[in-house]
C-alpha positions in Angstrom: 33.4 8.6 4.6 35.6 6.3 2.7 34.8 7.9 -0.6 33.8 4.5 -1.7 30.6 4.0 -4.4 26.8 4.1 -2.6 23.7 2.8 -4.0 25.5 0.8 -6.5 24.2 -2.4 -7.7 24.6 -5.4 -9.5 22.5 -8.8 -10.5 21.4 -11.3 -12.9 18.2 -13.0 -13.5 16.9 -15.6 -15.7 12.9 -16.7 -16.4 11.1 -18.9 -18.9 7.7 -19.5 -20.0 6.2 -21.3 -21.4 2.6 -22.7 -23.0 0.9 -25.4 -23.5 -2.5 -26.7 -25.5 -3.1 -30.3 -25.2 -6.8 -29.8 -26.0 -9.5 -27.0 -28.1 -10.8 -26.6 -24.6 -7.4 -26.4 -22.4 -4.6 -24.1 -22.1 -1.9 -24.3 -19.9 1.0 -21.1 -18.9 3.6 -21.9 -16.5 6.8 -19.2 -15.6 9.4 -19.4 -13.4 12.3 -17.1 -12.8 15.0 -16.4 -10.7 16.8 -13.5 -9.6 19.8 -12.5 -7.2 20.9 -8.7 -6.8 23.4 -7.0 -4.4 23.3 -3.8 -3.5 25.7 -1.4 -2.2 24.9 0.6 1.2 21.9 2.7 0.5 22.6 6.6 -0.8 20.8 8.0 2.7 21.6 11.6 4.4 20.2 13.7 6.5 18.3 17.3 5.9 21.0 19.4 8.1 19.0 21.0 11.1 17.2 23.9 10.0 14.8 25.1 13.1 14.8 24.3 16.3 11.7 24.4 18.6 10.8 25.7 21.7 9.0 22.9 23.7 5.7 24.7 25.2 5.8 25.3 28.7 2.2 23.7 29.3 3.9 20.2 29.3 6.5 20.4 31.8 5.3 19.7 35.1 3.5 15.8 36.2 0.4 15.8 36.2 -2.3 12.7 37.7 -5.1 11.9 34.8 -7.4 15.0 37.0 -4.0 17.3 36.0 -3.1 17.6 39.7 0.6 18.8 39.9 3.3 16.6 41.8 6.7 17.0 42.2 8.8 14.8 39.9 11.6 12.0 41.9 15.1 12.7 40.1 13.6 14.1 37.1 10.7 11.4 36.7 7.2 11.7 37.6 6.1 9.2 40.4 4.4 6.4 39.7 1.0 5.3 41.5 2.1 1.2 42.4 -1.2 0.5 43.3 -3.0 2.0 40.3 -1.0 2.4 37.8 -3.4 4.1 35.6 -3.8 7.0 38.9 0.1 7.7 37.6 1.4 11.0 37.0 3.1 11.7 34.2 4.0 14.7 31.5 4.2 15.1 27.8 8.3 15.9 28.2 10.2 17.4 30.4 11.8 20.7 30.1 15.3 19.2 30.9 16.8 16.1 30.4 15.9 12.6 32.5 18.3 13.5 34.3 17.0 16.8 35.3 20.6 18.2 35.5 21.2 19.7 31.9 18.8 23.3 31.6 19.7 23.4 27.8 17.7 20.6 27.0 14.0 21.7 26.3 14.2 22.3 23.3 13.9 19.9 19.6 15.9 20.1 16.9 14.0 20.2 13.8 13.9 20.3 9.9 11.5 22.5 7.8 10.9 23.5 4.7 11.5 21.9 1.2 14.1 19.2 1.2 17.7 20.3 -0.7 18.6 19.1 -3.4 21.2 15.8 -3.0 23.9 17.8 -4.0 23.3 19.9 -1.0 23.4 17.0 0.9 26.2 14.6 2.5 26.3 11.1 2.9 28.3 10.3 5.6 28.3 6.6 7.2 30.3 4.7 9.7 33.1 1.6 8.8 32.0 -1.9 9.6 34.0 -1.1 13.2 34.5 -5.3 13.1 35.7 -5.5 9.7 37.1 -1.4 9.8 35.6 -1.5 5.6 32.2 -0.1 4.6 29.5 -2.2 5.3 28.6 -4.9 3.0 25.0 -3.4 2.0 22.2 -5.8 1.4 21.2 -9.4 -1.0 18.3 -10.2 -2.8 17.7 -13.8 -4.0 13.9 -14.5 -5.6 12.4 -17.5 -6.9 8.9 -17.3 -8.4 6.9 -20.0 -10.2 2.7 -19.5 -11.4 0.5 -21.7 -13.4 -2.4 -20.5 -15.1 -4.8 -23.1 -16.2 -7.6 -22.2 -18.5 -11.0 -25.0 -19.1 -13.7 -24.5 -21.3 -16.8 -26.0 -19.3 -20.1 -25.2 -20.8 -20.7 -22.0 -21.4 -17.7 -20.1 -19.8 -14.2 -20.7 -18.7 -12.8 -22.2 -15.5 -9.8 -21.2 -14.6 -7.1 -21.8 -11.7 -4.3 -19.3 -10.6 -1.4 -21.1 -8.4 1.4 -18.8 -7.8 4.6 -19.6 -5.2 7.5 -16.7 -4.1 10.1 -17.8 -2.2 12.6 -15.1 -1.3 15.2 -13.8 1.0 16.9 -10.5 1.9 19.9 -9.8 3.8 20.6 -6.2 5.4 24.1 -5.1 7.0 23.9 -1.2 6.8 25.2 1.7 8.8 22.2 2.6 10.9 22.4 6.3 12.1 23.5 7.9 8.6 25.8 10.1 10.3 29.8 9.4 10.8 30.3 12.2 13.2 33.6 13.0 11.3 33.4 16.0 9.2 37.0 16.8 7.0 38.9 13.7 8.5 38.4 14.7 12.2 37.9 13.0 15.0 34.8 10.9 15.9 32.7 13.4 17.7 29.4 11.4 17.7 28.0 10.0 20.7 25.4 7.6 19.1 26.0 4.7 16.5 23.3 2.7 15.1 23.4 -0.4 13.1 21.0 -2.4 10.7 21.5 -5.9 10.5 18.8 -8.1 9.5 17.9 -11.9 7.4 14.7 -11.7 6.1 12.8 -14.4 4.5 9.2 -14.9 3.1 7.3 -17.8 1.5 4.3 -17.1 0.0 1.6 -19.3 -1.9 -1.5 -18.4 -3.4 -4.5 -20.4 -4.9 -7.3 -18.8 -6.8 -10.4 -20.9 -9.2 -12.6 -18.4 -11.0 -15.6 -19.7 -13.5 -16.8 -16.8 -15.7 -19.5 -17.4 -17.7 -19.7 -16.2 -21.7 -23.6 -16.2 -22.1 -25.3 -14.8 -25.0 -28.1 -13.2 -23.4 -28.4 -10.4 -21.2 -26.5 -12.1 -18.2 -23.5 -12.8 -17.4 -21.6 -14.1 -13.9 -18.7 -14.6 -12.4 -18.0 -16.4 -8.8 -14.6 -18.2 -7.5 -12.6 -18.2 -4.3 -9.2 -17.2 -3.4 -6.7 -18.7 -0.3 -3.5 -17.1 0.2 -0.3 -17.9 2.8 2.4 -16.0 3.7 5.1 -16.3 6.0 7.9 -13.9 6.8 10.4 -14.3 9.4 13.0 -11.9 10.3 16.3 -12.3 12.4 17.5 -9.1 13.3 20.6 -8.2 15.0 20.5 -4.5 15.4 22.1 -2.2 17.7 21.5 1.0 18.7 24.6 2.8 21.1 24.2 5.9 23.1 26.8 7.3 24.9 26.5 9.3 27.8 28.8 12.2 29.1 29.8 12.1 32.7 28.2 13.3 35.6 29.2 15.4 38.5 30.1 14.5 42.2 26.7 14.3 44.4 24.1 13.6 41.5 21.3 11.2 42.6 22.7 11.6 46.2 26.3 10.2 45.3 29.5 12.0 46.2 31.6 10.5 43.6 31.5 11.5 39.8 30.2 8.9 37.2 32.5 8.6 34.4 31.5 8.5 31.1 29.3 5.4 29.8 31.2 4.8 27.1 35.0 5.5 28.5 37.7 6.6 26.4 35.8 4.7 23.1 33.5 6.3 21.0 29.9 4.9 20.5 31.1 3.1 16.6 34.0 1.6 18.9 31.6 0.4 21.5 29.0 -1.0 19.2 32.0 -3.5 17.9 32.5 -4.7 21.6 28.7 -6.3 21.4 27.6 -8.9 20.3 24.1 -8.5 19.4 21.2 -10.9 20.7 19.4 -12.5 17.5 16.2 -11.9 17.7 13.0 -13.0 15.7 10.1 -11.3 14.1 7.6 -12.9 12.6 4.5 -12.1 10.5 2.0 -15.2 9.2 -0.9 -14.1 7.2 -3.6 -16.8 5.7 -6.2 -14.6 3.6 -9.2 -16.5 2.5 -12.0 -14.6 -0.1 -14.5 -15.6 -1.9 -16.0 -13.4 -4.6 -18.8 -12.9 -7.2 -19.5 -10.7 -10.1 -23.3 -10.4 -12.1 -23.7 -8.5 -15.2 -26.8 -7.2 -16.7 -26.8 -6.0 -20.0 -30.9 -3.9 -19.6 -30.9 -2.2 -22.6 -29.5 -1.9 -25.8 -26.3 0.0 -25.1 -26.7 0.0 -21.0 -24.7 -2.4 -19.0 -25.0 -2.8 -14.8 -22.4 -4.9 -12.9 -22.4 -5.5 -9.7 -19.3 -7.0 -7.6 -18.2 -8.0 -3.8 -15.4 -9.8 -2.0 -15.8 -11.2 1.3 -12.0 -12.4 3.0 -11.5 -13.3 6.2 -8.0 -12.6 7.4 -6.2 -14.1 10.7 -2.5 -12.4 11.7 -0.2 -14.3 13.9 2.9 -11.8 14.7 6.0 -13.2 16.6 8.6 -10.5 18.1 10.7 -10.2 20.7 9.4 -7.7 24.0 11.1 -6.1 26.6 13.0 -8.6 29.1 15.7 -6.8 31.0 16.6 -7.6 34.4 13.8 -6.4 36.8 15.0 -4.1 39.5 14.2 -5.9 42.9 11.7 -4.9 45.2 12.3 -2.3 48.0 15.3 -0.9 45.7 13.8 2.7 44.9 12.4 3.2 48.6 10.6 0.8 51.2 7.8 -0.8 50.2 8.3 -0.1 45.7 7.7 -3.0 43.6 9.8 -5.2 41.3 10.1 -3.0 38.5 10.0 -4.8 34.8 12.6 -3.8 32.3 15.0 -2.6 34.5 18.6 -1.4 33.4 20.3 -2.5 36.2 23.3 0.0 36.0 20.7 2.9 36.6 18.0 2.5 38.9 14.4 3.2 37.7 15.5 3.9 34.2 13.4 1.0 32.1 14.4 0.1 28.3 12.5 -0.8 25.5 13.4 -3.5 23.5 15.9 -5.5 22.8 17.9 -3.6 20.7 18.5 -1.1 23.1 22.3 -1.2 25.0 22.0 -1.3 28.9 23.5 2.0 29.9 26.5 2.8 32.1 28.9 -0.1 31.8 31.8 1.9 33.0 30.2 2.4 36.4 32.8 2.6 39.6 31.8 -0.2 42.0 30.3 2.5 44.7 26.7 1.8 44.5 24.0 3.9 43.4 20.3 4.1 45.2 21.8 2.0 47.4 22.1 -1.0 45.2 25.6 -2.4 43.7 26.3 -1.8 40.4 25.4 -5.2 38.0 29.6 -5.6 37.1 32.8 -4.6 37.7 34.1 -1.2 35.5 35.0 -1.4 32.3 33.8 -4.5 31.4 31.8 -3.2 27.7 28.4 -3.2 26.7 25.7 -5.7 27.0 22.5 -5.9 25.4 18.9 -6.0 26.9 17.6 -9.3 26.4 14.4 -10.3 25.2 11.6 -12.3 26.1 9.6 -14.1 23.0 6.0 -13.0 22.2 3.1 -14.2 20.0 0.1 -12.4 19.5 -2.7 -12.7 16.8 -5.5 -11.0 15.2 -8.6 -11.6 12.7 -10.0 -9.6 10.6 -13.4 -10.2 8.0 -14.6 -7.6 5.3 -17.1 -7.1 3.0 -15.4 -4.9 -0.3 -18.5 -4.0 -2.7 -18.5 -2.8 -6.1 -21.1 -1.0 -8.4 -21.0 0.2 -11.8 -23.3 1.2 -14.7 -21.9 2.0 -18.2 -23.6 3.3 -21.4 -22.2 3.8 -25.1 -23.9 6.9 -26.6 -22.2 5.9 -30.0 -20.1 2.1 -30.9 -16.6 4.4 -30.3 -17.2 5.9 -26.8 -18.4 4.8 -23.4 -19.6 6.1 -20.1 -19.5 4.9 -16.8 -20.7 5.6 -13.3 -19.1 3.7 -10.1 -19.1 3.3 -6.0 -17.0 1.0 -4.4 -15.9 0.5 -1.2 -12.6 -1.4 0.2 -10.3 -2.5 3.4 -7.3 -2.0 4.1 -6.8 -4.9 7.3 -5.7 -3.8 10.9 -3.7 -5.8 12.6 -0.6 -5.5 15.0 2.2 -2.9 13.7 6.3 -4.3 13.4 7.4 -1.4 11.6 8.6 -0.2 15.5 12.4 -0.8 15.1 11.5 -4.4 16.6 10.4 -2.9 19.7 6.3 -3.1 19.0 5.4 -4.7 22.0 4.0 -3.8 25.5 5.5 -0.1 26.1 4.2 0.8 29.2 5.0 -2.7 30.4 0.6 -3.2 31.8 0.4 -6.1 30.4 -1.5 -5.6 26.9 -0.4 -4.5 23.6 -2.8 -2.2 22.6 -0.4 0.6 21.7 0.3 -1.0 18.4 -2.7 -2.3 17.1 -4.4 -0.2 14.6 -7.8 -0.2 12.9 -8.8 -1.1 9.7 -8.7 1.9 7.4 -11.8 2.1 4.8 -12.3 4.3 1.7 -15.3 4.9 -0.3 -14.9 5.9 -3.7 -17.2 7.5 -6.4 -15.4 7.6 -10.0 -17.3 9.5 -13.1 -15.7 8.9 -16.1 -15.4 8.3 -20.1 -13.7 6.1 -22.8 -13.9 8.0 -26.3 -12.0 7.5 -29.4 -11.5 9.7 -32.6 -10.6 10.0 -35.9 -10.9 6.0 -36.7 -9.1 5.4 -33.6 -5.9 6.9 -34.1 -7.1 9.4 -31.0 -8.2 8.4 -27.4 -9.5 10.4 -24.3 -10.1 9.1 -20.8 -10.9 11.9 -18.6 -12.4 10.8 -15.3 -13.6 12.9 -12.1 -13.6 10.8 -8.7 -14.1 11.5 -5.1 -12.2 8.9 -1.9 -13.7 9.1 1.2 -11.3 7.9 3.9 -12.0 6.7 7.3 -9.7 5.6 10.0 -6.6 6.1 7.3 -3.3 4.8 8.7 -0.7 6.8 8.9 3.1 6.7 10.2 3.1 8.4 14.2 5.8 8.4 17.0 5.4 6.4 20.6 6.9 7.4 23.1 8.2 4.4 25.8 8.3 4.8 29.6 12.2 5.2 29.2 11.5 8.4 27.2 12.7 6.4 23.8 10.7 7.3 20.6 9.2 4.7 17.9 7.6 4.7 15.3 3.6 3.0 15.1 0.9 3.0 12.8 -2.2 5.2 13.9 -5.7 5.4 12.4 -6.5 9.1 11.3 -9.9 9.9 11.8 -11.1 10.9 8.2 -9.4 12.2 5.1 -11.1 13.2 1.5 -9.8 13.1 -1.9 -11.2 15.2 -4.6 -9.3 14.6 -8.0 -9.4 14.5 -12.2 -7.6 12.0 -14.0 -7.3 12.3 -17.8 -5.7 9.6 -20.2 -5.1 10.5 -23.7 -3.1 8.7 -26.8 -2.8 10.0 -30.3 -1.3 8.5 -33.3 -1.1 10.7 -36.2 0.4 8.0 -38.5 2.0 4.9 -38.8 5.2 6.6 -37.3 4.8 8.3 -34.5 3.0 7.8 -31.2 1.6 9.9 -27.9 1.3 8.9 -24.6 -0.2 11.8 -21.7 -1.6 11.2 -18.1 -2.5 13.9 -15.8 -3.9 13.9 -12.6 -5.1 16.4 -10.3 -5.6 15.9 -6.3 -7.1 17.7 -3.6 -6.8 15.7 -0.7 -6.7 17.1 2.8 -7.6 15.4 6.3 -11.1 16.4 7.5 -10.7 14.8 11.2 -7.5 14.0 12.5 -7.8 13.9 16.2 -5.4 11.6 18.3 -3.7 11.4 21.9 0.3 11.7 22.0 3.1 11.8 24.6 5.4 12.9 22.0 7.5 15.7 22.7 8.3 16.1 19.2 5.4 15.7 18.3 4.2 18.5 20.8 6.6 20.8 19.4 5.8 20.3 15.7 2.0 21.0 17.1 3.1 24.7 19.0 1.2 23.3 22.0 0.2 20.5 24.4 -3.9 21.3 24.8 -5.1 19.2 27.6 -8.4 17.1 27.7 -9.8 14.3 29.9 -6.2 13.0 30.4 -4.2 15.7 31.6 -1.2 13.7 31.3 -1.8 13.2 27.2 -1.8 16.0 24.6 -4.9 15.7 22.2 -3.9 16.6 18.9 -6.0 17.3 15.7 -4.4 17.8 12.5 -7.9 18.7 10.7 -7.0 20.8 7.6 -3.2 19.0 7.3 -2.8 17.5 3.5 -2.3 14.2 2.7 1.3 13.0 2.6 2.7 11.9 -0.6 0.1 13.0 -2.8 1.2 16.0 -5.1 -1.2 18.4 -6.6 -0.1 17.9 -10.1 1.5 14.8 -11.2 2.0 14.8 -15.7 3.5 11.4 -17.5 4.2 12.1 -21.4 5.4 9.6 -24.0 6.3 10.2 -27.1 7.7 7.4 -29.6 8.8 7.5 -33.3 9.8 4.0 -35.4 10.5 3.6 -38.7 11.6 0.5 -41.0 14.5 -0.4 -41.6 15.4 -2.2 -44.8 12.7 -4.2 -46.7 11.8 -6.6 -43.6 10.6 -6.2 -40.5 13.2 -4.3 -38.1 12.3 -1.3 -37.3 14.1 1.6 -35.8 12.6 4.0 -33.1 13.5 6.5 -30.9 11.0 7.3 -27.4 11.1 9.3 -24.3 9.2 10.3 -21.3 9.0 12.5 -19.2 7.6 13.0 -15.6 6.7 15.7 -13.6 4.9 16.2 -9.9 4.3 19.0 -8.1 5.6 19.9 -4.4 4.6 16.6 -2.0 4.3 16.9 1.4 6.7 13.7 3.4 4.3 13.3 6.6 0.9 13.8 7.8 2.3 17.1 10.1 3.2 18.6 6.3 6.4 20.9 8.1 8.7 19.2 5.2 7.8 18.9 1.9 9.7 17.0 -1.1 10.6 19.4 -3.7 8.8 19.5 -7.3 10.7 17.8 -10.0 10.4 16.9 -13.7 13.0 13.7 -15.3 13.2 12.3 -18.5 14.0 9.5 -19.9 15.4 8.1 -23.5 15.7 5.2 -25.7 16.7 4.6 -29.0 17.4 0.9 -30.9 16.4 -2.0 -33.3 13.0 -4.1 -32.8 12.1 -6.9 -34.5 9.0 -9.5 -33.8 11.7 -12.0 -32.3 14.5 -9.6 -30.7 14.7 -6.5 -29.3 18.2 -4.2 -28.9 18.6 -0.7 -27.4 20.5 1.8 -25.7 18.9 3.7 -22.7 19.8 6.9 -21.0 17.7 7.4 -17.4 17.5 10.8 -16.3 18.6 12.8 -19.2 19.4 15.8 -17.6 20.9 14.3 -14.9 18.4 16.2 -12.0 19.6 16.0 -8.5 16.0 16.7 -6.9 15.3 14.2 -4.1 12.5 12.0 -5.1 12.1 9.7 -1.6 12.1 11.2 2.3 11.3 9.9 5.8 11.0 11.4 9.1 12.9 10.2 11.3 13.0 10.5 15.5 16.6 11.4 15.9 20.2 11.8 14.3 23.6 11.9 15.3 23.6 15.4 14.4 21.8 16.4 17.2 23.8 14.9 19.3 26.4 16.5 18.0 24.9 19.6 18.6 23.8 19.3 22.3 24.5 16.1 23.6 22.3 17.1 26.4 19.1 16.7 24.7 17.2 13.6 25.7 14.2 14.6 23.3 14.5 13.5 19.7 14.6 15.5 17.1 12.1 16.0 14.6 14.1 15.7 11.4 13.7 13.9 7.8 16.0 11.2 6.2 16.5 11.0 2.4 17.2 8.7 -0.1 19.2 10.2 -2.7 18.3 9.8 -6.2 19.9 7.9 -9.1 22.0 9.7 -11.1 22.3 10.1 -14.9 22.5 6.2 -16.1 23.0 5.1 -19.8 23.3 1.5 -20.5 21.9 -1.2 -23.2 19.0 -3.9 -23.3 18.9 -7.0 -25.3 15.7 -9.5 -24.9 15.1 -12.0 -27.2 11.6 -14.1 -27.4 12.5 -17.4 -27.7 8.4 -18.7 -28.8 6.7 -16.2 -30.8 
């Protein structure tokens, strides 16, 4: 908006290392380096609306868990007090919350292949404290390891000690979207923003003894403890301003202005001042590991490998702790209601983040109870109440191969392994992960641990003394419980992201690996690979309406108040078809020492990726090179680099996201977020120059 530079960048860095051999039988390697990078605000748009979808009628009426139909209260289905899980309840509504705006039941929507980024806009709000772009984000890291290496009998024990301690801040624009096209006015009514101190320490400890028999066996066992703490301080906002309402809604014969007065949603979101709140994640992994190797014949080799860790989580985050709306407020006899916005009664928020609605209320009450503050006063935010919860998890990761060498320049090999990825408790939510239906337990992010079972045929060859070499390999992933990105829906109608196991997902793939050398000169570099990966059972419940309307359909089961979904047959996100690296390098001396000149490239290529698991957008296929050109030497190196050659514009990175200003620009009667995709646009054409120099050679 200000025409200002995005995605810029600048740092500096420094590292040594260094070695050390007091002994024949000990060897010592320590590094440390430092780092500190800012970065400008981050090159996001949005994919302009494209579709917009019809939500099915099957969803719109409450239904009880036996699908009885009741009549919804002011637009929301009643709740059963004295069993809540008797509630009634609907996938979405086919208006608003409100039940007062008919043009709402529909989703706006993006489909198709992403644009290319100079089809695209970037277009982000001032600072509205400072009135200049937002300062962007800081990295500062400081890493130290020590790698210490004994001879002890026959074999090598050796200890792995490795520290990180960094920090990030965050200050962006948060709903990518200015609402001011051409120099206009602010039409938007949302306004979002990121702000956010990370910081993580990490330490990690690992003792391995490998042995170096000369007979047919051989063994390796060791152990491995590692800590990590991360703590987050966010201070995010998220403004939504609501249009006024006519005389006699809700029973009141007086109009309610607008929630956000004469201001528009940037202008309130510089009246607040946000509540700091933490997140926390605290991870101490312990593993302890063995390896045997049999050599049974002449040129046959078995190995045979397992990990067992044993993981505990402690997560720390902030839940929902708005006022509660006193009892006997909605009608005689209804309960204390948690997470109450107490301008609006009955309508609950979810987290912290969110703004209570309605400041600008006139001081005639509403349900019969007063409104929480005189007019006019600004916005406040919902408070929060502090949470800890924790999870363990234990694994067994086994590993088999058997290898043979038909001749002394090739090699076989057969293998099954199978590995974990840990559950655990999700804060990828927007710092709202906690109890959304407010019952007390926080099952509705927690996910499973996702396991995959691979088989991997595959050869090592060279030819022609060498100077060629092929690596083709065939392989098969069987996935189980895969987690993937999803949508939550809270009781206040608010959509978040969550993780969610996916039942099971296959990949079927060829890899090859080839390098050629045809002389002293020149050099080859090519690796393809080839996927087929699809998801074979992909059932799951959802209250999404989104994610009803990217489905076409709400079919009912058990619950009738859930949809059951199954996106059997979907593709894999992120995983293109075709995916082709090439090198290609040519060096020649220079004088009668030993600089040499040279002159590389590469070049990569992938073929159409889909962006989520519902596979309705796909990232476009692209192919970027790369060049260098300088002087190398065994003690320096100097060159000059030019990324992205041909200065391609496709868009390399994309994520759905639940809603935009630009819907609300379009109807800012919709109450059901759209199902739409942020990007990240890509670098453009960069040429600069490298210098290293090796100080120990």
């Amino acid at each position: 908006m200000t025409g200002q530079k995005v995605g810029d960048g600048s740092g500096l860095g420094a590292a040594l290392t260094g070695k050390w051999e007091p002994a024949a039988v000990v060897s010592l390697k320590g590094r440390v380096e430092y780092t500190n990078d800012s970065f400008g605000q981050s090159p996001a748009a949005q994919m302009p609306i494209n579709a917009i979808l019809a939500r099915p009628a099957s969803g719109t009426t409450c239904l009880t868990p036996a699908g009885t139909a009741v009549a919804a209260v002011m637009g929301t289905c009643p709740v059963n007090f004295a069993n809540p899980a008797a509630s009634s309840a609907r996938v979405y509504s086919p208006t608003s919350p409100f039940g007062i705006f008919p043009s709402s039941n529909h989703v706006y929507a993006n489909r198709g292949t992403i644009p290319d980024a100079g089809d695209l806009v970037v277009r982000l709000d001032r600072d509205p404290n400072t009135r200049r772009d937002y300062k962007g984000s800081e990295r500062t890291i400081a890493r130290a390891s020590l790698v210490v290496d004994l001879n002890v009998g026959r074999g090598t024990l050796t200890s792995l000690t490795g520290y990180t301690d960094a920090s990030f801040d965050f200050d962006e624009d948060g709903d990518f979207d200015s609402g001011i096209i051409n120099g206009g006015p602010d039409l938007s009514t949302r306004s979002a923003r990121f702000d956010y101190s990370n910081d993580t320490k990490q330490l990690s400890q690992e003792l391995r003894y490998r042995t170096e028999f000369v007979g047919p066996f051989n063994f390796m066992v060791g152990g491995l403890y590692w800590h990590e703490k991360v703590e987050q301080i966010a201070r995010s906002i998220n403004i939504f301003c609501l249009g006024p309402v006519p005389p006699f809604t809700f029973g009141n014969p007086a109009p309610i202005p607008a929630s956000c007065g004469n201001f528009t949603a940037n202008d309130v979101l510089g009246q607040m001042t946000a509540i700091p709140r933490l997140n926390a994640r605290q991870i101490e992994h312990e593993s302890v590991f063995a390896q045997l190797e049999w050599r049974f014949a002449d040129r046959w080799r078995v190995s045979a490998e397992t990990r067992y860790s044993d993981e505990t989580e402690t997560v720390r985050g902030v839940d929902c702790g708005a006022p509660t709306l006193p009892a006997n407020t909605l009608f005689p006899g209804s309960p204390a209601l948690p997470c109450n916005d107490p301008s609006l009664a009955g309508f609950q928020v979810f987290g912290p983040s969110i703004n209570l609605l309605y400041p600008y209320f006139s001081t005639r009450p509403f349900f019969g109870a007063p409104p929480p503050s005189p007019p006019a006063v600004g916005v406040t935010q919902a408070p929060g109440v502090p949470v800890k919860l924790r999870s363990k998890h234990a694994s067994l990761a086994p590993r088999l191969t058997i290898e043979v060498t038909p001749t002394n320049s090739s090699l076989v090999y057969l293998s099954w392994a199978e590995g974990v990825k840990p559950g655990g408790i999700s804060t990828v939510t927007a710092g709202a992960w906690q109890d959304a239906d407010y019952d007390g337990s926080y099952d509705e992010t927690t996910f499973k641990d996702e396991t995959v079972t691979e088989y991997e045929l595959g050869a090592k060859s060279e030819f022609l003394n060498g100077r060629l070499c092929l690596n083709p390999a065939v392989f098969f992933i069987d996935y189980k419980d895969k987690q993937v990105g999803a949508q939550l829906v809270t009781p206040s109608g608010i959509q978040t992201g969550r993780l969610l196991n996916a039942g099971k997902a296959q990949v079927k793939g060829f890899e090859l690996d080839a390098e050629f050398a045809p002389n002293d000169n020149w050099f080859f570099k090519l690796n393809y690979a080839y996927l087929d990966g699809e998801f074979t059972d992909f059932p799951f419940t959802s209250t999404s309406p989104s994610d009803a309307a990217r489905f076409g359909d709400c079919p009912r089961g058990p619950d009738a108040r859930l949809c059951y979904i199954n996106l059997k047959g979907n593709k894999l996100e992120r995983a293109p078809e075709h995916s082709i690296v090439a090198q290609a390098r040519y060096t020649v001396p220079v004088g009668a020492g030993d600089m040499r000149f040279f002159i590389e490239g590469d070049v990569q290529s992938q073929s159409e990726r889909e962006v989520d698991i519902w596979n309705t957008v796909q990232l476009a296929s692209f192919t970027r090179g790369n060049l260098r050109f300088g002087l190398t030497t065994p003690r320096w190196d100097a060159l000059v680099f030019i990324d992205n050659v041909a200065d391609d514009d496709t868009v390399l990175t994309a994520n759905p996201v639940p809603g935009d200003v630009a819907q609300a620009l379009a109807d800012p009667t919709n109450f059901s977020p759209a199902d739409q995709v942020g990007v990240t646009l890509p670098d453009p054409r960069i040429i600069g120059i490298r210098f290293s120099y090796k100080f120990v050679q």
